[in-house]
C-alpha positions as CSV (number, residue, x, y, z in Angstrom):
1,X,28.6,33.6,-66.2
2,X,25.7,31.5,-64.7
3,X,23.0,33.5,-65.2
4,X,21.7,37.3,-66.7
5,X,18.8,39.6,-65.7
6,X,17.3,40.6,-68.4
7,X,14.9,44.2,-67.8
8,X,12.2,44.6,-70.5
9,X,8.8,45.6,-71.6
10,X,5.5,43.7,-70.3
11,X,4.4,45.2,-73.8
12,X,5.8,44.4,-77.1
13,X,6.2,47.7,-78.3
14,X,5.0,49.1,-81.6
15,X,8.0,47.4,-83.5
16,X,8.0,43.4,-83.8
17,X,11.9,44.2,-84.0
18,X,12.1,44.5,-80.0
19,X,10.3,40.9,-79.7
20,X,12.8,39.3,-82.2
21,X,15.4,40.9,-80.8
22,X,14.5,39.2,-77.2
23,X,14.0,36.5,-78.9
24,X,17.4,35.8,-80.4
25,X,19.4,37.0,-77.3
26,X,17.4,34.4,-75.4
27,X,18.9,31.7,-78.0
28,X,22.4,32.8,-78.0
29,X,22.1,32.9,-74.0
30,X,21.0,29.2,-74.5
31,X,23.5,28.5,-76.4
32,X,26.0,29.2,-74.7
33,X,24.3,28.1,-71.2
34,X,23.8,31.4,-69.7
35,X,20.8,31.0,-67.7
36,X,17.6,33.7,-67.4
37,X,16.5,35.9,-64.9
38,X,13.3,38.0,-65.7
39,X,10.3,39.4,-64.5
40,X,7.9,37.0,-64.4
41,X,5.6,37.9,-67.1
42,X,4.0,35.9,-69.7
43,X,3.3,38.9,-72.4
44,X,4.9,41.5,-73.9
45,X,8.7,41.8,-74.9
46,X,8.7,39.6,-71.0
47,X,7.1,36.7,-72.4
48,X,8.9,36.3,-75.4
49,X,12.4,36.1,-73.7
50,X,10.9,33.9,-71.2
51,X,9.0,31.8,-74.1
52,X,12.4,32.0,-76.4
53,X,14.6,30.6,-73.4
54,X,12.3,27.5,-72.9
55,X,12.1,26.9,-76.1
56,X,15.9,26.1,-76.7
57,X,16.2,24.3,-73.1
58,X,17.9,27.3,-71.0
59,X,17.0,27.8,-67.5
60,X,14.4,30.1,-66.7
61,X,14.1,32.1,-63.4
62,X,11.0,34.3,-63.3
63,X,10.7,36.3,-60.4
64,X,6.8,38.8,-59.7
65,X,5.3,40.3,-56.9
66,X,2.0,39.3,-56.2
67,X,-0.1,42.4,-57.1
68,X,1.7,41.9,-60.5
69,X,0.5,38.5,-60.6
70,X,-2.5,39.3,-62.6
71,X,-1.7,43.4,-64.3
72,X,1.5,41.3,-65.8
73,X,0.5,37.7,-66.5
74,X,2.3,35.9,-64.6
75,X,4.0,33.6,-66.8
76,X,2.9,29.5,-65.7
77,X,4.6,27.8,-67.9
78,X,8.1,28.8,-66.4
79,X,9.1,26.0,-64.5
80,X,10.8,27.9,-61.4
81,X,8.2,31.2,-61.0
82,X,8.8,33.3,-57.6
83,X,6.3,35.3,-55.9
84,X,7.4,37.8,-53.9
85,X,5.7,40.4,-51.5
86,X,7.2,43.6,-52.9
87,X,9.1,45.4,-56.0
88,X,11.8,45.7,-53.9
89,X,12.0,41.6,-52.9
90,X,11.5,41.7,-56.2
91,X,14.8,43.9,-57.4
92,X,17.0,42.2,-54.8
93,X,16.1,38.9,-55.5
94,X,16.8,39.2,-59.5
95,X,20.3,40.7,-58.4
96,X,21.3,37.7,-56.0
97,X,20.4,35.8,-59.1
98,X,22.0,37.0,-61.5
99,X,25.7,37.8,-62.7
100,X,25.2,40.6,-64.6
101,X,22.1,43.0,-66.3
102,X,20.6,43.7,-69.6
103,X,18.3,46.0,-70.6
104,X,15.7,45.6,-73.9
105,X,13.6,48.2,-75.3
106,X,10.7,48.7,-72.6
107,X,8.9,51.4,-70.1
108,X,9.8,53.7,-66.9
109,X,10.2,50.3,-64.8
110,X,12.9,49.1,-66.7
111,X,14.5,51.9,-66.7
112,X,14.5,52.1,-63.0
113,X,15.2,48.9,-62.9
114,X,18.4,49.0,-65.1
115,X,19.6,52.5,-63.5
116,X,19.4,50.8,-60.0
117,X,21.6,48.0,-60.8
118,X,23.7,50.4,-62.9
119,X,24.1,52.7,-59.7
120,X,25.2,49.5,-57.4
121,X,27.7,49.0,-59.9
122,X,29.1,52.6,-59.5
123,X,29.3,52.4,-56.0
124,X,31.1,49.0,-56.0
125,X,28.1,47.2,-54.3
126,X,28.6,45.0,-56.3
127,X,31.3,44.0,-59.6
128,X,28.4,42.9,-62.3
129,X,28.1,44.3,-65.8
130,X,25.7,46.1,-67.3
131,X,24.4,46.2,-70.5
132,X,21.6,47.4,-73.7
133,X,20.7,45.8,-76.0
134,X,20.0,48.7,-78.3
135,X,17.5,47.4,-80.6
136,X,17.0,49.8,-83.6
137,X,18.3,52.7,-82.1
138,X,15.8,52.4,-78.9
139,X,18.4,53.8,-76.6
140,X,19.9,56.3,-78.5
141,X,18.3,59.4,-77.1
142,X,19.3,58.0,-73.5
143,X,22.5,57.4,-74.6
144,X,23.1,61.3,-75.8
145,X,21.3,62.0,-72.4
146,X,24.1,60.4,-70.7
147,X,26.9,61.9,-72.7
148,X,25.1,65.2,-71.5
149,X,25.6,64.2,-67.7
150,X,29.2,63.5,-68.6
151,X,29.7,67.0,-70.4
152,X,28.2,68.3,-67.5
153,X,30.4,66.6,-64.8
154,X,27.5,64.6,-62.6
155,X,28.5,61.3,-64.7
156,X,32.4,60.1,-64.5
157,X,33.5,58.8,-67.7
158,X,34.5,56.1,-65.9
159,X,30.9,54.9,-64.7
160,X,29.5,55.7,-68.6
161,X,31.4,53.6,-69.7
162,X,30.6,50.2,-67.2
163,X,26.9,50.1,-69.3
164,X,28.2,48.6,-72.8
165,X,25.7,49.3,-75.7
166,X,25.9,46.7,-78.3
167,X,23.0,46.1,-81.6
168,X,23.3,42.4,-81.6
169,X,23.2,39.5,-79.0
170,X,25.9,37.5,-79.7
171,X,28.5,41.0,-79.5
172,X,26.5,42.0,-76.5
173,X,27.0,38.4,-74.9
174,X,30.9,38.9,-75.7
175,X,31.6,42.0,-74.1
176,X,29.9,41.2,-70.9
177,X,31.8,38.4,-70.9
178,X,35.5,40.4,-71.1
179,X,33.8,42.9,-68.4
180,X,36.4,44.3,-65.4
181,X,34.6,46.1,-62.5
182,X,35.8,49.8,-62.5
183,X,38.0,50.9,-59.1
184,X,34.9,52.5,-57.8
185,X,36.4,53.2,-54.8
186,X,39.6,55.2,-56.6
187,X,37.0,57.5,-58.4
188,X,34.8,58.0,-54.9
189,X,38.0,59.4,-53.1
190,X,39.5,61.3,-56.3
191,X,35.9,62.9,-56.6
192,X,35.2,63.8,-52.5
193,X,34.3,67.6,-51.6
């Protein structure tokens, strides 16, 4: 694994647990060489992965639209920033990127942004694995949420359980490691009306 998207907050949140928690996957990405592909901003639970990732010498790919440029901060001390023209330059180009997607604790955009990647997965365009970090419980309303879909049949087990949850970075950064792409295209023809 080259490099990881990471979707989070251009806010910090109301808990200073979020920005440590970016913080410490950003070292154990380091660490292990795993590159950075984010958003592009300079604040927020953004800016500290970004600033976290610099700090221990990993690479850091920062990708922002240019209306964003200013509403987010555009971060200028990442040494390979990309401006794009739209959200959806914006989206594809992080995915390109990257070789697989985590979410941290953050807003409606990250959500949408996790779900799409999340949804390519499911329909086999493409094999990369997807991941929260579930920092403090953050995610655990979605999570029951989705174990609703599945008890109510629009949500195969099988594409559940391609997002692995995981409350530390260093298990997190393990299991997306062992990931296997589910046989997408098995469920798609089982599941045909």
């Amino acid at each position: 694994m080259r490099r990881l998207c990471i979707f989070c907050g251009s806010s910090p949140g109301r808990n200073g647990a979020y920005t440590d928690a970016a913080k410490r996957l950003a070292q154990a990405m380091a660490g292990r060489g795993i590159g950075l592909v984010y958003g592009g901003g300079s604040v927020g639970v953004m800016g500290a992965v970004a600033d976290a990732m610099a700090a221990a010498g990993g690479e850091v790919i920062g990708v922002i639209p240019e209306f964003l440029q200013r509403r987010e901060v555009a971060h200028e001390g990442v040494s390979d920033l990309r401006v794009v023209a739209t959200m959806h330059e914006r989206k594809a180009l992080m995915a390109d990127l990257s070789d697989g997607f985590v979410a941290l604790p953050g807003g409606i955009g990250t959500m949408e942004e996790f779900f799409e990647v999340w949804t390519w997965t499911q329909l086999g365009a493409h094999a990369k694995p997807c991941a929260l970090l579930n920092v403090e419980g953050y995610f655990d309303k979605l999570l029951g949420f989705l174990d609703h879909m599945v008890e109510e049949r629009f949500l195969a087990p099988t594409h559940r359980g391609i997002v692995f949850v995981e409350q530390e970075p260093e298990t997190l950064l393990d299991r997306i490691g062992q990931f296997a792409a589910p046989d997408t295209d098995k469920w798609l023809d089982r599941n045909k009306t």
